[in-house]
Structure formats: structure tokens, C-alpha cells
LOLOGU-362086 format. One record per residue: z, y, x negated of N, C-alpha, C in turn. Coordinates in steps of 0.2 Angstrom, whole numbers, plus 2048, in hexadecimal, padded with zeros to 3 digits. Each point is the difference from the previous one (the first is absolute). Layout:
<rs>
{{Z Y X} {Z Y X} {Z Y X}},
...
</rs>
This chain:
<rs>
{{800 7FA 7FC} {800 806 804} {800 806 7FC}},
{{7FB 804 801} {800 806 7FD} {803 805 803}},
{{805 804 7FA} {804 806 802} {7FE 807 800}},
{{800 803 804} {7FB 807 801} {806 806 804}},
{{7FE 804 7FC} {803 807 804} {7FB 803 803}},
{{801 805 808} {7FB 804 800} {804 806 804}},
{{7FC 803 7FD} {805 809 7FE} {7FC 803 805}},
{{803 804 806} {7FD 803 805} {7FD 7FB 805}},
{{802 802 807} {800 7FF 807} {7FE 804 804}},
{{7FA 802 800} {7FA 806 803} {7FE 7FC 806}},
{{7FA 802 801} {7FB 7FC 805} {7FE 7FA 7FB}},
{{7FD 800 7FE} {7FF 7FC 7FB} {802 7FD 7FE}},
{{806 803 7FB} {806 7FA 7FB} {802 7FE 805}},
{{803 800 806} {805 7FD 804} {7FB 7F6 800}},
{{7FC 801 805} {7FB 7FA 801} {7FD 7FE 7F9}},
{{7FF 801 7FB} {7FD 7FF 7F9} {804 7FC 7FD}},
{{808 801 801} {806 7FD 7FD} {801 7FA 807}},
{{7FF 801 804} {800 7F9 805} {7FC 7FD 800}},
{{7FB 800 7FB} {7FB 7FA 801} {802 7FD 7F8}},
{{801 804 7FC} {803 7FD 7FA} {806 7F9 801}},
{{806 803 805} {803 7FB 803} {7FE 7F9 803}},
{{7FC 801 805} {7FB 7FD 802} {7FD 7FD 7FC}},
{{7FE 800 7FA} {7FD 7FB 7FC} {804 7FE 7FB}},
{{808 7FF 802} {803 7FC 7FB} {803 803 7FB}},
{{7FF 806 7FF} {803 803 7FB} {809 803 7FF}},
{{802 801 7FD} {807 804 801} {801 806 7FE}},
{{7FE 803 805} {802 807 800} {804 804 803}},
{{803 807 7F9} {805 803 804} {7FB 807 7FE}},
{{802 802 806} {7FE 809 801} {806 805 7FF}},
{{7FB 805 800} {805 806 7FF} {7FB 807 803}},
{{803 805 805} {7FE 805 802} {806 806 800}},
{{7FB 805 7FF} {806 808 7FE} {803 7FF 808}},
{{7FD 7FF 805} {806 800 807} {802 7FA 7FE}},
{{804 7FE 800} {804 7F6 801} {801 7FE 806}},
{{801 805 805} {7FF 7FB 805} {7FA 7FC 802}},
{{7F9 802 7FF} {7F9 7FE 7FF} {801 7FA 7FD}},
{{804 7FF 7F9} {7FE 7FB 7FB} {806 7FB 805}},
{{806 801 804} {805 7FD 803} {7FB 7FC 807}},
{{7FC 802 803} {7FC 7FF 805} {7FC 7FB 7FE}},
{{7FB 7FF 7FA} {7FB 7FE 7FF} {804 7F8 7FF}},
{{802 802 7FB} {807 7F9 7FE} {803 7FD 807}},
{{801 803 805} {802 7FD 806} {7FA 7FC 803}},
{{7FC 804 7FF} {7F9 7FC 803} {7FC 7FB 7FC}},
{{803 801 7F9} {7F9 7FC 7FA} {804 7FB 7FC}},
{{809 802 801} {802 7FA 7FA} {801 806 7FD}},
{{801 7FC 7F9} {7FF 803 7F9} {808 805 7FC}},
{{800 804 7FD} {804 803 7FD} {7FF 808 802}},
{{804 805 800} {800 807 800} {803 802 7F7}},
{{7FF 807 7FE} {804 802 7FA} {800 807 801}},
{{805 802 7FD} {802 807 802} {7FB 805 7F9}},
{{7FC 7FE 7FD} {7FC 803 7FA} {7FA 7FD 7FE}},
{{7FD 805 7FF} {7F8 7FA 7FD} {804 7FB 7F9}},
{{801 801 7FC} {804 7FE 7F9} {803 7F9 803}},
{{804 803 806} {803 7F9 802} {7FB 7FA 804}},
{{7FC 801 803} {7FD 7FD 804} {7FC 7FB 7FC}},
{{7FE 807 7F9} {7FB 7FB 7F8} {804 7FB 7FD}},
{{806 801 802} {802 7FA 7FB} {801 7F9 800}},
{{7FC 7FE 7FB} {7FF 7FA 802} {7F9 7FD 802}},
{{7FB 804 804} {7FC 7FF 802} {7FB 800 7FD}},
{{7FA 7FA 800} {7FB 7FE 7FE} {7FA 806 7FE}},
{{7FF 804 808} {7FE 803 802} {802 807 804}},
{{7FC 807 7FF} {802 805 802} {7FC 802 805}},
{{7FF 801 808} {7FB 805 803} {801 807 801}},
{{7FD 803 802} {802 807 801} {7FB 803 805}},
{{803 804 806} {7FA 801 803} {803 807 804}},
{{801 806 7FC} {805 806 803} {7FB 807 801}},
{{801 805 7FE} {7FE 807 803} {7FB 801 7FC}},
{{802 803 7FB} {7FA 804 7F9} {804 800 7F8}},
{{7FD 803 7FD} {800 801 7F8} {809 800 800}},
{{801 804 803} {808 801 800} {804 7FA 801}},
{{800 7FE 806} {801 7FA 802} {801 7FB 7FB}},
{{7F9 7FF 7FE} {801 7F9 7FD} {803 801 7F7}},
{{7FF 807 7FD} {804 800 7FB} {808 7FF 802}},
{{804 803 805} {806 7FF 801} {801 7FA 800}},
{{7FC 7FB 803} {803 7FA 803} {7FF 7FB 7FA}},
{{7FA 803 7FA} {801 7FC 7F9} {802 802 7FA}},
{{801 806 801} {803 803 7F7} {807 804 804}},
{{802 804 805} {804 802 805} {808 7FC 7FB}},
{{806 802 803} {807 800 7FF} {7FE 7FA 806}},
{{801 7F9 7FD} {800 7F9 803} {7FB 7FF 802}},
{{7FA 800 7FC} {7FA 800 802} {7FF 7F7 7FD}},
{{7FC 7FF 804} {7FE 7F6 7FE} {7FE 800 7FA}},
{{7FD 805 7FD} {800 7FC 7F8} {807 800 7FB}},
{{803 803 803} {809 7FE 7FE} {800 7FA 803}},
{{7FF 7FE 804} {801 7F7 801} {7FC 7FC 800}},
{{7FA 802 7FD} {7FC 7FB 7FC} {801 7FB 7FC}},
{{7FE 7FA 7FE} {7FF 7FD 7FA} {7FA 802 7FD}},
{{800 7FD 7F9} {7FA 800 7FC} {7FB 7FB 803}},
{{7FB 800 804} {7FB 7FC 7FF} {7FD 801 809}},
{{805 804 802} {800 7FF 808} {7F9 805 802}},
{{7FE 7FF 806} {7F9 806 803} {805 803 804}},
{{7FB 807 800} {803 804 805} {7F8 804 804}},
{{7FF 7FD 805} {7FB 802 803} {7FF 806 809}},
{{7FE 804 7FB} {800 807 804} {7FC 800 805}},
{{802 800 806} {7FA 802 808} {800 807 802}},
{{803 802 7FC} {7FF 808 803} {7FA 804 7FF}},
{{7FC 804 805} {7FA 801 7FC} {805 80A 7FD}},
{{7FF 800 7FA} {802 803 7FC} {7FA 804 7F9}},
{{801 805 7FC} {7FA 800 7FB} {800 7FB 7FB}},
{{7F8 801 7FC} {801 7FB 7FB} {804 802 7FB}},
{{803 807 800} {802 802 7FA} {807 7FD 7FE}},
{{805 803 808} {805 7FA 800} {801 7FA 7FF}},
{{7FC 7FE 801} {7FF 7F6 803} {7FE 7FF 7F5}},
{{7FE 805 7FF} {800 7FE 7F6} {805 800 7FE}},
{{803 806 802} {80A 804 7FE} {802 7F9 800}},
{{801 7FE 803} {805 7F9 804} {7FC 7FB 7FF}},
{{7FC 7FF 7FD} {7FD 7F9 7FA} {802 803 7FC}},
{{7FD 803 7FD} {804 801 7F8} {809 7FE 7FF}},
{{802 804 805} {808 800 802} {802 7F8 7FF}},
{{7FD 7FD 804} {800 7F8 802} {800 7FD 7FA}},
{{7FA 802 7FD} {7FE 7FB 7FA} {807 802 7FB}},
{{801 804 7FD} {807 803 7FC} {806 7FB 802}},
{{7FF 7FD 806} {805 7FB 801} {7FE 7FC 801}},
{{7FB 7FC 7FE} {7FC 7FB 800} {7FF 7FD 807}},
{{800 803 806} {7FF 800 808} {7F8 801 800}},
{{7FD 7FD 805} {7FA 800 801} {7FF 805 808}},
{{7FA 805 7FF} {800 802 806} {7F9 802 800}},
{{7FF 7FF 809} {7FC 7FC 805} {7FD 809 803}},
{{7FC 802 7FF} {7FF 805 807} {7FB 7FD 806}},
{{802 7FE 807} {7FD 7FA 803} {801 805 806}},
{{7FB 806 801} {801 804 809} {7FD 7FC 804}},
{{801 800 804} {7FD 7FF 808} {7FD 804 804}},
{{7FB 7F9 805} {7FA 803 804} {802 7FF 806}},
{{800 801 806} {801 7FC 806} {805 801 805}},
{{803 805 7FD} {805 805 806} {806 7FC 802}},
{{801 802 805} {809 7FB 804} {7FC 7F9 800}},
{{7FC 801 803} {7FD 7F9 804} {7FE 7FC 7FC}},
{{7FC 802 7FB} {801 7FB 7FA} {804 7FC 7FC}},
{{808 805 801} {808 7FE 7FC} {800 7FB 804}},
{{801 801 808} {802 7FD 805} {7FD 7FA 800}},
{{7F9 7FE 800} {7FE 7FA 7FF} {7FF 7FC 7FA}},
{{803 803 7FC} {7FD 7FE 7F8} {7F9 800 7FE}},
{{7FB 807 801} {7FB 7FD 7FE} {7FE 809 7FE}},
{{803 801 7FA} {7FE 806 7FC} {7FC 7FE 7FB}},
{{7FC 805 7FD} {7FD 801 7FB} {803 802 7FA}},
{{800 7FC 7FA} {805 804 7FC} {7FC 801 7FA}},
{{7FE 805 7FA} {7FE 802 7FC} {804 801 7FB}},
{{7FC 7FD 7FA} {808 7FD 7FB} {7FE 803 7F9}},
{{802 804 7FB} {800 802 7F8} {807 7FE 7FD}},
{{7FF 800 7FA} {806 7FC 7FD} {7FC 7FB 7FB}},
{{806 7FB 7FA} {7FF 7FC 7FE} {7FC 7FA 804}},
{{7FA 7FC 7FD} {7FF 7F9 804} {806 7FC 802}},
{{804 7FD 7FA} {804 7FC 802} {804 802 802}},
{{804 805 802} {805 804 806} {7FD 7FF 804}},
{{7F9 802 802} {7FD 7FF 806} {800 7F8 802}},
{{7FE 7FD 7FD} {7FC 7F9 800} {80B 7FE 804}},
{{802 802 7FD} {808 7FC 803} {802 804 806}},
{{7FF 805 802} {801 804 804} {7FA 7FE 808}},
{{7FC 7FE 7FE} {7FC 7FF 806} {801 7FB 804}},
{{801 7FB 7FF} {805 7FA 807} {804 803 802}},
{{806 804 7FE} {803 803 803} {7FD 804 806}},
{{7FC 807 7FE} {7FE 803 804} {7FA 7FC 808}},
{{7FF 7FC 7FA} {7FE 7FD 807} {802 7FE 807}},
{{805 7FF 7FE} {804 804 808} {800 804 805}},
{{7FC 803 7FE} {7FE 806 804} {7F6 804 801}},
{{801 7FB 7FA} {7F8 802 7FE} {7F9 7FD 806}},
{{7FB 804 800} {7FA 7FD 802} {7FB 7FF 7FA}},
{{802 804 7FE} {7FB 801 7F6} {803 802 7FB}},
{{804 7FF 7FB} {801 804 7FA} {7FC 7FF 7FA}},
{{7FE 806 7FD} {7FB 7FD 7FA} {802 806 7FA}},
{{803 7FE 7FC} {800 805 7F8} {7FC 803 800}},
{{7FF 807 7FE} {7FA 803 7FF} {7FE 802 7F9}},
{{807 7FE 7FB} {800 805 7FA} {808 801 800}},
{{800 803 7FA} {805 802 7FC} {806 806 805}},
{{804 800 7FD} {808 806 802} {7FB 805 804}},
{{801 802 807} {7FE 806 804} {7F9 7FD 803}},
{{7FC 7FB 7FE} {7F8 7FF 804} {802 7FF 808}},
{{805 7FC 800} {803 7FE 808} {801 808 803}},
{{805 805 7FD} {7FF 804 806} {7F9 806 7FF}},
{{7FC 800 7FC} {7FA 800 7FF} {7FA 800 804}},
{{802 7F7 802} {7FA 7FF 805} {804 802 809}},
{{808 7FE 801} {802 804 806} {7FD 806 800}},
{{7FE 804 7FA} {7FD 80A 801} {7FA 7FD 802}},
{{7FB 7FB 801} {7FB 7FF 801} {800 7FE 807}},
{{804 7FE 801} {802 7FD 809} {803 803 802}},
{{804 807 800} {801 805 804} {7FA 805 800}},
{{7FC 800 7FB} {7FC 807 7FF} {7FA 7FC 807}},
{{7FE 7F8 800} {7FB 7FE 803} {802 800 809}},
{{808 801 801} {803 7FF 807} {801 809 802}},
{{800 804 7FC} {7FF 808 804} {7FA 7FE 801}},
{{7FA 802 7FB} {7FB 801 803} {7FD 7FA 807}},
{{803 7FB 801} {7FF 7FB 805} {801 803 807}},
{{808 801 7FE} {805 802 807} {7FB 808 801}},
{{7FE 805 7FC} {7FD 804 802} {7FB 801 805}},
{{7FC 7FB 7FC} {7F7 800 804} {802 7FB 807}},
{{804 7FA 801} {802 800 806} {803 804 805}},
{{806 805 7FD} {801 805 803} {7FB 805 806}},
{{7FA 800 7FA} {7FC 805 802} {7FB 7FD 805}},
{{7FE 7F8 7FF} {7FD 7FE 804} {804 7FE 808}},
{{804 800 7FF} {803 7FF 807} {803 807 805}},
{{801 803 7FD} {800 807 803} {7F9 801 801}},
{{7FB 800 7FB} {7F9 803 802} {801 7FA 807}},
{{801 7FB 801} {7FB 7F9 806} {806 805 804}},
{{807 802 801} {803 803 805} {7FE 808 805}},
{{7FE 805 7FA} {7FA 805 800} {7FB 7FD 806}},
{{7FC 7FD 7FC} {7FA 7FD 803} {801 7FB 808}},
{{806 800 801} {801 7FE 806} {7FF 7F7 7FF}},
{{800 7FC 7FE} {7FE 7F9 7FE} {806 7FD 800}},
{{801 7FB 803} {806 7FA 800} {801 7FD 7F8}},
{{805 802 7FD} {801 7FF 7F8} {803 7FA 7FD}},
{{7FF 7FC 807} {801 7FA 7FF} {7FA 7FD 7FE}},
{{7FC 7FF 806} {7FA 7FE 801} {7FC 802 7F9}},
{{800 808 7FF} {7FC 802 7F8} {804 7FC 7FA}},
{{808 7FD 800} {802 7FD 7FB} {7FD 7F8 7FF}},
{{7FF 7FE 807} {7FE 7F9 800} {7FA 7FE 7FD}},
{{7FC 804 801} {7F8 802 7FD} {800 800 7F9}},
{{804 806 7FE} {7FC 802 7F9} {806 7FD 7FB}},
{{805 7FD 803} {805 7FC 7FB} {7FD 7FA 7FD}},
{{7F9 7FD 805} {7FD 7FA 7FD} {7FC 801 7FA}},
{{7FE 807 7FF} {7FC 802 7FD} {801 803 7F8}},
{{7FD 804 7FE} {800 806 7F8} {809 802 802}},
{{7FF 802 805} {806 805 800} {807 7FD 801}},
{{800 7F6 800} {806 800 801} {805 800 7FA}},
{{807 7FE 800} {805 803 7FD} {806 7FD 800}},
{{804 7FE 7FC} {808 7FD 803} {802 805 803}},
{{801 807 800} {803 805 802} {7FC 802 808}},
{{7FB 7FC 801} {7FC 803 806} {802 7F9 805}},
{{801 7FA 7FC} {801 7FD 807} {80A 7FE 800}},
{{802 804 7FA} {808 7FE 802} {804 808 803}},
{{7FA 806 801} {804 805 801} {7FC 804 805}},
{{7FB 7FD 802} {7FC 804 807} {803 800 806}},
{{802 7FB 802} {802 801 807} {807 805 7FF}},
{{805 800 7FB} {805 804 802} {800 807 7FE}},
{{7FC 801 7FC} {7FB 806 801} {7FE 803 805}},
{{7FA 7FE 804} {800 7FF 807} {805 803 804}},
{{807 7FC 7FF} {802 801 803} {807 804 800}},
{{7FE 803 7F9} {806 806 7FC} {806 7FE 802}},
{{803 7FA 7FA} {801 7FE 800} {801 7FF 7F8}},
{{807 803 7FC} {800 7FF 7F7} {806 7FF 7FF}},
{{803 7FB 802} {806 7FD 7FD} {7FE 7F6 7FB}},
{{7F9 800 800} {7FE 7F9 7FD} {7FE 7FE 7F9}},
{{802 805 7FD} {801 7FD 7F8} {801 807 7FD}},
{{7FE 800 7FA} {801 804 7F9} {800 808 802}},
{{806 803 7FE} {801 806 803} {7FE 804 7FB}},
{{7FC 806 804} {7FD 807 7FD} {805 804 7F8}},
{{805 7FF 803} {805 802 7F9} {7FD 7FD 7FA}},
{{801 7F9 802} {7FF 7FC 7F8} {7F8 801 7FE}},
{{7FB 7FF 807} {7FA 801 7FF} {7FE 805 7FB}},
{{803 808 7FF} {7FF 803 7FD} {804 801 7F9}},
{{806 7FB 7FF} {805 7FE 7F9} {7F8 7FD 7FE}},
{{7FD 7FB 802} {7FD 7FB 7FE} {7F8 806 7FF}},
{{7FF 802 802} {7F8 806 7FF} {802 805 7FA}},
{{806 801 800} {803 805 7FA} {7FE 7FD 7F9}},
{{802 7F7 801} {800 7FE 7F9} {7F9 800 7FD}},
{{7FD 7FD 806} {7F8 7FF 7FE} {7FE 807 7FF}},
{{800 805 800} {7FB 806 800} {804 803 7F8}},
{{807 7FF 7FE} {802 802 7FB} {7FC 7FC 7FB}},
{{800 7F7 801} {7FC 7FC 7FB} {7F8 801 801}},
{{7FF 805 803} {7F9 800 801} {7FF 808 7FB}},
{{805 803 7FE} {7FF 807 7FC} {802 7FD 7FB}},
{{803 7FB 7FF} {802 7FC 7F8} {7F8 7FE 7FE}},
{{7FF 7FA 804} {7F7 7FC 7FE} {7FA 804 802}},
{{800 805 804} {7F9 805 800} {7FE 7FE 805}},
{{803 7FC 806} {7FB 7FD 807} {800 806 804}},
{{7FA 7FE 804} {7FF 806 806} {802 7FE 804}},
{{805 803 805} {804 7FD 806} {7FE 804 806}},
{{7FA 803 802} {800 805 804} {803 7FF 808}},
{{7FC 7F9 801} {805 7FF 807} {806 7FE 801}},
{{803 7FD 7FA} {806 7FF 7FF} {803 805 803}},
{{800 806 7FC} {803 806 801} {800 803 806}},
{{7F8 801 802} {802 802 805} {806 7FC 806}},
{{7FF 7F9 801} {804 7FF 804} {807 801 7FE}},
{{800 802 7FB} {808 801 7FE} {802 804 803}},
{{7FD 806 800} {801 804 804} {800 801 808}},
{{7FC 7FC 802} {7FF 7FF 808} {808 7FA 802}},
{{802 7FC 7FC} {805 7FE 802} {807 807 7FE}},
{{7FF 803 7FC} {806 806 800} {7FF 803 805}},
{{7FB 803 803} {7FF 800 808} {803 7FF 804}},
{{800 7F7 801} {804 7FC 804} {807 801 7FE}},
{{804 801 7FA} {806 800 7FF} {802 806 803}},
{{7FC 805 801} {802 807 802} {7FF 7FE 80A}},
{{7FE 7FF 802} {801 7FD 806} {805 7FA 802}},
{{802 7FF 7FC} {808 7FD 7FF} {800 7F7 801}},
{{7F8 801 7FC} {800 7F8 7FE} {7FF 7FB 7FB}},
{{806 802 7FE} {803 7FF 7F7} {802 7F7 804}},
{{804 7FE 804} {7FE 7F9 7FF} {7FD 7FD 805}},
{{7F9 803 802} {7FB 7FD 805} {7FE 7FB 7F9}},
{{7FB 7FB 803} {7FC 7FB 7FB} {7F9 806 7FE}},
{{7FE 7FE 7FD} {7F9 802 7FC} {7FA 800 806}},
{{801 7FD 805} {7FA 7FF 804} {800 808 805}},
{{806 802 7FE} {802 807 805} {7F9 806 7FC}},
{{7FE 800 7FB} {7FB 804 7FE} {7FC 803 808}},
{{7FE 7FC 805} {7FC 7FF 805} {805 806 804}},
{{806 800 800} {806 807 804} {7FD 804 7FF}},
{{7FF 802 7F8} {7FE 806 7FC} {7F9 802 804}},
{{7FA 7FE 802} {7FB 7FF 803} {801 804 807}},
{{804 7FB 802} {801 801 809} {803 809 7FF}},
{{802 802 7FD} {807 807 800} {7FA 805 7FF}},
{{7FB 7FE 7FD} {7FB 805 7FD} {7FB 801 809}},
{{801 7FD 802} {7FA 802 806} {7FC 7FB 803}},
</rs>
């Protein structure tokens, strides 16, 4: 039985660390609230800890699945951070989509103590924690990864190494930059079919078979439609997550024009007070204008 910590109980960490149980593993969690980390334990088995440091210890394996940059420093170089509970040899594998600047800080860091670390973000929203079938994009040492992947498998539909420290959250900047522009032209198209007076169902059932269809078009048209944005990944982080990419995009010289703009068009939405609407609410922004 392998022994696993998993640091942070969100949307995602909560169900992420239940499937890890679920697969036989032994795990003790830890969450900045503790009643969350008291709850899950009620419901999953397993162990709770009052500190990341403490929940590491001992363990095989480290996950982490929390807010941002800040975040995840605190929880592994921080006063009782998991890498004080580390052994030498152990992985610590990072879910947070974070930058790659960070996610090197904390390889380097790791390696100084002979700890291996994993940056492995995720694709897939709640629904994908929930059922176990995220995508996860993985940089780091091969053989950290190569030990590290059965685990994850727990929760996985696909995990594939892309490269060395930072490529994992790398190609997340490539799946966020590819889901604005997505979640926007659908925006546009479904407001134009409501404009135009057209049943937006009946135009989704059509051209969803076609060029234009999308994960994002047949898992978020109807509740659009139906204004309707409390169903996954909220506007806040959406735009933590567009900040990092457009910063690594002034580091390497990429042209992000419509990144940006949607960056903007969701600040919009945040100013209409929909900081934890889902990312499909863009389409609000639409309807407000006329």
C-alpha cells in the first residue's frame, strides 16, 4: 500500500484525494480549514494532519492541488511546509496550475534535499475530479515521473510527461490560452443564434456535429442558454490562470492577442460581479451589452 499525502481540499483536491483512497492507497490529507480535511476523512477513511510537514511524513508520495504561486510556496518551503517532512527519495507532485517560474524555485528547492518534484496541472474541471478522468500534463525528472504516474492514475484519463521542471504547467498555458478563445467564439455564436431569433438548441445540435464542435460547446451550451454559471472553473482563477500565460508569453515573445483580449472581457464580467460565475458566463458580458 502506498502512502500519499494530499495538501488542499478545493473542488478538485477534495474528490482527487477520494479516488486516491479508492484505489487502495493510504492517505492522510491536510487543508488550511480542518474541518474540510475532518469531513473528507469522515467520508474517505484515511488520516487528517494539522500541517503540510506533518501529513509528509512518512509518505511515499506528496500531492498538492491549492490556490497559486503563494500558495503552493507556503505549503512547501512555508513554517511546516511538507518538505520539512520529507524523506530523501520521496516525490512531491504539484496540481496546481501555477507559473513555470515557481514550479523551477521548488525543483531546485526539492532537489537540495534530494526530494523529487512533479509539476502535473490539470484539465477537466470539477467533473473531471469528480469522476476521475482529468488530464494531467507532467515536467519533472523521467524517473520521478515514471513512479509518480500509477499513482496519479487515480484520477487520470491521460497523463503524459511533456519535458523537464515547468513544461507541465507550460502546456496548462496552452489549454487555458486554447479554452478563452473557445468559450469566446461560442459566446458569440449563441448570442448571435439568440439575436437572430433561432432555437439555440436546435443551431447547437447542428453545428456541434460539425467544424465547429468543442468540449466546451457540448458540455456548456445548454446552461448558457440557460444563464446559468455556477458549473465549473470560476472567472477569478480564470483570470489568475490568463495572467500567467500572458506574463510567460512577454518572457518567450508569443503573440497572445486574443488571449488578452478575453482577459479583459472576463474583467468585465468580474465588474458585474461575476468573480465566481464559471468561464461560460463570457455570454452575460454579451447579453448586458444589447
Amino acid at each position: 500500500m502506498t502512502k500519499v499525502a494530499f495538501l488542499g481540499l478545493g473542488v478538485m483536491g477534495y474528490p482527487m484525494a477520494g479516488h486516491l483512497a479508492t484505489a487502495g492507497h493510504e492517505v492522510t490529507v491536510y487543508n488550511r480549514t480542518a474541518a474540510k480535511a475532518d469531513d473528507w476523512a469522515k467520508t474517505h477513511g484515511g488520516k487528517t494532519a494539522k500541517s503540510p510537514a506533518e501529513a509528509a511524513k512518512g509518505a511515499d508520495f506528496v500531492m498538492a492541488c491549492v490556490g497559486n504561486d503563494d500558495d503552493l510556496r507556503a505549503i512547501c518551503t512555508g513554517a511546516s511546509g511538507a518538505f520539512e517532512g520529507m524523506q530523501p527519495g520521496t516525490i512531491f507532485v504539484d496540481h496546481t496550475t501555477v507559473s513555470a517560474a515557481v514550479t523551477r524555485e521548488l525543483h531546485a528547492a526539492a532537489e537540495e534535499r534530494q526530494i523529487s518534484f512533479v509539476d502535473a496541472p490539470i484539465s477537466g474541471g470539477q467533473a473531471g475530479a469528480e469522476n476521475g478522468k482529468l488530464s494531467v500534463m507532467c515536467g519533472g525528472d523521467q524517473a520521478a515521473y515514471d513512479r509518480a504516474e500509477p499513482v496519479i492514475a487515480a484520477y487520470a484519463r491521460i497523463c503524459r510527461r511533456i519535458g523537464d521542471s515547468g513544461a507541465g504547467q507550460l502546456t496548462k498555458m496552452c489549454n487555458q490560452i486554447a479554452i478563452a478563445g473557445l468559450v469566446q467564439g461560442l459566446s458569440e455564436a449563441l448570442h448571435f443564434a439568440e439575436k437572430a431569433g433561432l432555437d439555440g438548441r436546435a443551431v447547437v445540435e447542428v453545428i456541434s456535429q460539425g467544424a465547429a464542435g468543442s468540449w466546451q460547446m457540448s458540455n456548456r451550451y445548454e446552461t448558457m442558454l440557460d444563464d446559468k454559471f455556477d458549473h465549473g472553473f470560476a472567472v477569478d482563477w480564470m483570470r489568475k490562470d490568463l495572467g500567467i500565460c500572458l506574463d510567460a508569453a512577454d518572457e518567450n515573445g508569443a503573440s497572445l492577442p486574443v488571449t488578452a483580449l478575453v482577459d479583459q472581457f472576463y474583467k468585465d464580467v468580474q465588474k458585474m460581479g461575476g468573480n465566481r460565475w464559471d468561464t461560460s458566463s463570457l455570454i452575460k458580458r454579451l447579453r448586458a451589452m444589447g
